[in-house]
Every structure is written in structure tokens, then in C-alpha cells.
N, C-alpha and C positions, 0 to 999 in steps of 0.2 A: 951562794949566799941564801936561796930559797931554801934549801936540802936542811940547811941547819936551821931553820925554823919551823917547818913544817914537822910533826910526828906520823911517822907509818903506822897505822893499827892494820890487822888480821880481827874481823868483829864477826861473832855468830849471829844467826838467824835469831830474831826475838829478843836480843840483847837492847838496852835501854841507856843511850847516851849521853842523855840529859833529860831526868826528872822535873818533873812541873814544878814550881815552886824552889828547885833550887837555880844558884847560877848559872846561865849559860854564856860561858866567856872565851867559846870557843867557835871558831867556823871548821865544816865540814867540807872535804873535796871528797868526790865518791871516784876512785878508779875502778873499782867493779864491786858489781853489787847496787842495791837500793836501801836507801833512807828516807823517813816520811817524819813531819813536823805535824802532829794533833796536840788538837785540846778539847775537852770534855764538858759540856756545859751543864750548870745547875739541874737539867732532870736528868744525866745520865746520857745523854749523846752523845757521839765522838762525832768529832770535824778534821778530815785530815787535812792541810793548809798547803801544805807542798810535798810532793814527792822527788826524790831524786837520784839520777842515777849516773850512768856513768857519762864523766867528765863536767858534771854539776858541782853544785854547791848548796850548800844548809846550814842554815842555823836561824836563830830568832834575831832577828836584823835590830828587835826594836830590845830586847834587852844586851843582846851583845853590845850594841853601841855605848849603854851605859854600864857598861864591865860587867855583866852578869844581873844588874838587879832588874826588878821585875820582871820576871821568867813565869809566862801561862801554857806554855807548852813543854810537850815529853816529846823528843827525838826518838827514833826507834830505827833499830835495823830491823829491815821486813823481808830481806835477802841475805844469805851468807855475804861478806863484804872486805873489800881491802880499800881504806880510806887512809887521806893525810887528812893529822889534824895542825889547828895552828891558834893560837892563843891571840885572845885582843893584844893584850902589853906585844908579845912577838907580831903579832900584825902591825901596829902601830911602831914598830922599830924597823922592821923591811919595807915601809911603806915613806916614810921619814930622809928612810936613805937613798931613794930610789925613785925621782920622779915619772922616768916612766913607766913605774910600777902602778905607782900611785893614780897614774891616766889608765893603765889598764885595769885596775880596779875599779875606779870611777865607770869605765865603760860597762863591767858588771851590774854593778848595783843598777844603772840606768836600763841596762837588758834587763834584770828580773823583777825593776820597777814598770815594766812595760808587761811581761808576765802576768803581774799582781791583777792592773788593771784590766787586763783583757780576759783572766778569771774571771774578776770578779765584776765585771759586765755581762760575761756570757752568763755566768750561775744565777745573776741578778735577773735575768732576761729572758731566759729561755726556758722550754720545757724539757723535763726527764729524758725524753727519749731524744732530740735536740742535742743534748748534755752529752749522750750517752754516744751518738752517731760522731761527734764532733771530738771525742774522747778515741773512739775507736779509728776515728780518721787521722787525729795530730798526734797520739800516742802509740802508734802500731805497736811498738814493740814491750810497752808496758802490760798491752792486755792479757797475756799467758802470766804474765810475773807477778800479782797483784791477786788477791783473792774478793770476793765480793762484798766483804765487809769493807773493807778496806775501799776499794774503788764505788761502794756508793756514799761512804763519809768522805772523798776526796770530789764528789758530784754532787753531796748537800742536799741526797737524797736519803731514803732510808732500804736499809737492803731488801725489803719486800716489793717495795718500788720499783727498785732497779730489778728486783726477779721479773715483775711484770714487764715492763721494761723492756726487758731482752728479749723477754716472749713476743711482744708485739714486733721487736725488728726484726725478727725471725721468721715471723708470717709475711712481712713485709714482700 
């Protein structure tokens, strides 16, 4: 029942998902490879919101839920990648039929509402190099896969920062 809902994509490096501003009505499972959720703010910043990799999931939780509308973020593949995708309407019909689908979903959402928070407490809280130690401790295996642009808009720092940064845990 899952197989026929779910879509297998083959996605290249640098490929773009889902553009800012259009719908996003669809969720992402990452079998291999990475996908990261940014948005750009009014002077020209990137924030990257989430990263994910294998055996995760992605999408913009607050427009999916409303079928695609208001959408402030661009998806991106930032790894060569083999993902399933799967449609709100098709979520919403596997999900229907299938209570406990539907509790392991529930279970999801309540993990990466747990996630959100504990981001966005530590980013709220802490300093750069804090951020940066704490990154390299709970994400071992993202730090080779990620370039520095990237992992200092996913730490809400600015990549000169995080140059410094690194230098300082270096001497450390």
C-alpha cells in the first residue's frame, strides 16, 4: 500500500525541489543523500531550517499542511540523492486508511517537534563556537558532507564567523 504512494526520485547535486513562493505539497523521505530547507531574508541572508539525510524527512510542515500555500522556503538537494516522494492528497489517503499509520506518523511530527525546539533553544542561547562544538558533536557524520556556507546558515551564523570559529576550536 505504501509503494504505491510514495514516488522514487534519482535527484542531482544542486537540484531545487521546491521553489520559494511556489507550492509545497509534497513530503520528502531521504534514502541517500541530503536535503536542506532555506529561506532568504530581506537583506540577502540565507537560513538553512533543516537539513536531512538519510532515513529523514523534509518538507515545509507549515505550508504542506495547508496544501502547498504559503510556501517561504526553497528545498534543495545539496548531495547527489535517491528520495521517495509522496503528495499531501496521497498522504492524506494512506494516512485515512491506516490507523497505525497514522500513530506512526503522529510519532514523527512529535520527534521533529522536539528537534525544532531544541534548535531553536540552543541557536537562541548559545554562542558560535557552543553552536559549532555541539554541531560537530550530534552531527558527526554531516560535517565532511556540508560546505561552509551552508553549515553556517544551518548555525545562524555568518560564514566569516564560523571561519573564525573553527580557528578558535582548532587552537583549542
Amino acid at each position: 500500500m505504501i509503494k504505491i504512494h510514495f514516488e522514487p526520485l534519482d535527484i542531482k547535486k544542486k537540484k531545487i525541489l521546491i521553489e520559494k513562493n511556489s507550492p509545497c505539497n509534497k513530503l520528502f523521505f531521504v534514502n541517500k543523500g541530503l536535503l536542506r530547507a532555506f529561506y532568504i531574508d530581506s537583506n540577502g541572508n540565507e537560513f538553512t531550517r533543516r537539513i536531512s539525510w538519510e532515513s529523514g524527512f523534509l518538507t515545509n510542515m507549515d505550508s504542506f499542511r495547508k496544501n502547498g500555500i504559503d510556501n517561504n522556503e526553497t528545498i534543495e538537494c545539496i548531495e547527489n540523492a535517491e528520495i521517495l516522494q509522496i503528495t499531501k492528497k496521497d498522504l492524506d489517503l494512506l494516512l485515512s486508511g491506516s490507523e497505525n499509520l497514522a500513530k506512526v506518523y503522529q510519532a514523527i511530527l512529535e520527534k521533529y517537534m522536539a528537534i525544532n525546539i531544541r534548535r531553536y533553544h540552543h541557536i537562541s542561547t548559545s554562542t558560535p563556537l557552543e553552536r559549532l562544538i555541539y554541531f560537530n558533536k550530534n552531527y558527526p557524520s554531516l560535517k565532511n558532507r556540508i560546505n561552509d556556507s551552508i553549515l553556517a546558515s544551518f548555525l545562524s551564523i555568518s560564514r566569516k564567523t564560523l571561519i573564525r570559529t573553527k580557528q578558535e576550536l582548532i587552537r583549542r
